[in-house]
C-alpha positions, 0 to 999 in steps of 0.5 A: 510537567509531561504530556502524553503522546497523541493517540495515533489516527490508528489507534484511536477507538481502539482500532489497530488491536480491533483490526488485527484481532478480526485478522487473527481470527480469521487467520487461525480458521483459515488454518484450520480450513487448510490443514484439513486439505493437507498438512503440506499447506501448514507453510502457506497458513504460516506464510500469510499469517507472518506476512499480514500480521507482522507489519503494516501501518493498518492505514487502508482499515483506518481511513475506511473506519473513519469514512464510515463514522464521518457518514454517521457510521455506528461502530461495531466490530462486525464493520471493523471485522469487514474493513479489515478485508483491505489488509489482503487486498494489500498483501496480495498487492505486496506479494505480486509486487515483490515478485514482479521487482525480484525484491529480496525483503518487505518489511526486513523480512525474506519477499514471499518468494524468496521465503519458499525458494529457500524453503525448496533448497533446504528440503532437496527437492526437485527442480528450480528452486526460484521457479518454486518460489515464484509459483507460490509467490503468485498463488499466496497473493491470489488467496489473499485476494480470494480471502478479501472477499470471504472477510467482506462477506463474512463479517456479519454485516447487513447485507444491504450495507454489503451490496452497497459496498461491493461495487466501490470494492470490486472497482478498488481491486480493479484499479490496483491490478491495472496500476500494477500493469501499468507500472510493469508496462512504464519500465517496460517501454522506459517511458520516463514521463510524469504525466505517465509516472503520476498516473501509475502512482495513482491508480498502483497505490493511490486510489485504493490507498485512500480513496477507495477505502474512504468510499468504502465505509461511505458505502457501508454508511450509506452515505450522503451525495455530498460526503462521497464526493468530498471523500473523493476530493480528498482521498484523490490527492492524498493518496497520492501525496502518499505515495509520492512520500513512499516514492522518496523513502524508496531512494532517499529512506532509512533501511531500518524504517523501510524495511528494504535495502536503500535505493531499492526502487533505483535498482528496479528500474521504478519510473516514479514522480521523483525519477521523471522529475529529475529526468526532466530536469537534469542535462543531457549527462545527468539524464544519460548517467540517470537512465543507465543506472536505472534499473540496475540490479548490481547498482551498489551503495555508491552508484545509489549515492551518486544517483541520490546526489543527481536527483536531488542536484536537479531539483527532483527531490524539492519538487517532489516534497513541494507537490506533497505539501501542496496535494495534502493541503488540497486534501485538508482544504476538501474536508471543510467543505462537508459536515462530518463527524467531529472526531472523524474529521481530526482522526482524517486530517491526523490521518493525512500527516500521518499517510506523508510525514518524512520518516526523519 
């Protein structure tokens, strides 16, 4: 006898379709909108629409949605059309960030700012091609954060609800611009600390990863005391759990999962948990061999094995994988403390092994 696969958090109610269906839709009229200025900005349309709807996991829509129904939310697409905003939030968030890492794919796909470099030498026009690039790179990740507003705004919500919601998203895109600073500032200066690294981590991606986004849909919710602050309890520790797992498929991780080429983060120079961990923990030769590497952009598969072999030699990689069990299990232990929804709890407890599960 065969059993069905479980119903991915995700795609419970329908949700991923439900999401990416608001997202084309408001990507055809932003199209539209932008071909009546001038047929030039056809690319940047195509641009956006390849990079919001050909990948994601959707996880920012779905821990909101399901924030929202845990607070006795009703559903309906306008909510749904609302939460889907987070998904500019995030490729605006990509878009800067692989430019800032010089990254040359995100998701096996040519980075924003190679795609228009590239597109600049092909057509023989002036100047520097990857300056074009760049350019563009950084005004396509402003207009998705511009759109993030106008889809929140836009969605036909109450506007009591929106008012709610405003100051948890405002205070979101806050804290991830800041993040982002922060980690340009941590390569910068070298600080290899983990006090230092656990902070990036949660402000850059944590934060508005889980968290912010629980709180969100509380907001639209209008949400109890109570379950905002249990929301917190468990959104604060998941997330990062989160990206401490995304910090390990960056050195560790398969190229065909990721999207990126392996060891990506060792060669831009990324003073994560797990790097600090093993800057800490390793002697004075490994420390010396680790931070000389780091940030190497010519480190080739050999010295990206070499460094994989040091850290996880020194323990880095088992401390790591440790602190991610034990801040989910953090996570889970906060939801028993709140009554919540049913089917919103389990879809927040299989949203929590989904968010840190090895890719293996």
């Amino acid at each position: 006898m065969t059993h069905a696969a479980p119903v991915s958090p995700v795609d419970r109610a329908g949700l991923r379709e439900r999401v990416d269906r608001a997202l084309t839709e408001f990507l055809a009229g932003q199209r539209a909108r932008l071909t009546r200025v001038d047929e030039a900005l056809v690319p940047v349309a195509e641009a956006i629409e390849a990079f919001v709807l050909g990948g994601g996991k959707r996880l920012r829509p779905a821990f909101a949605y399901w924030g929202f129904r845990g607070a006795g939310g009703v559903d309906g697409d306008q909510v749904l059309t609302a939460l889907a905003a987070l998904e500019f939030v995030q490729a605006s968030a990509l878009i800067h960030d692989d430019l800032m890492d010089r990254s040359d794919t995100r998701r096996g796909e040519p980075a924003v700012h190679r795609r228009f470099a590239t597109r600049h030498r092909a057509a023989g026009w002036g100047g520097d091609p990857d300056g074009f690039g760049d350019s563009a790179a950084i005004l396509l990740g402003d207009l998705c954060l511009v759109w993030s507003d106008e889809l929140l705004h836009s969605a036909g919500l109450d506007l009591r609800a929106v008012a709610r919601a405003r100051p948890v998203f405002d205070e979101m895109r806050t804290e991830v611009t800041v993040g982002q600073y922060l980690d340009v500032l941590t390569q910068a200066t070298g600080d290899t600390s983990v006090e230092r690294a656990s902070k990036v981590a949660r402000y850059k991606s944590a934060k508005y990863t889980v968290e912010r986004p629980l709180l969100l849909g509380a907001a639209l919710a209008d949400a109890s005391e109570d379950v905002r602050t249990t929301y917190s309890a468990y959104g604060l520790p998941l997330g990062e759990a989160f990206q401490l797992r995304d910090d390990v498929l960056g050195v560790f991780g398969d190229p065909a999962q990721t999207g990126k080429p392996a060891g990506d983060d060792l060669r831009e120079g990324k003073r994560t948990y797990l790097v600090a961990a093993a800057v800490e923990a390793t002697d004075d030769a490994g420390r010396e061999l680790l931070l000389s590497q780091l940030g190497d952009p010519g480190l080739d598969e050999r010295g990206v094995a070499r460094l994989r072999e040091l850290i996880e030699a020194s323990g880095a990689l088992a401390r790591t994988e440790q602190r991610i069990v034990t801040l989910t299990d953090s996570a889970l232990a906060a939801l028993a403390a709140v009554d919540l929804d049913t089917e919103a709890r389990q879809a927040l407890v299989d949203l929590a092994i989904a968010a840190t599960r090895r890719a293996d």
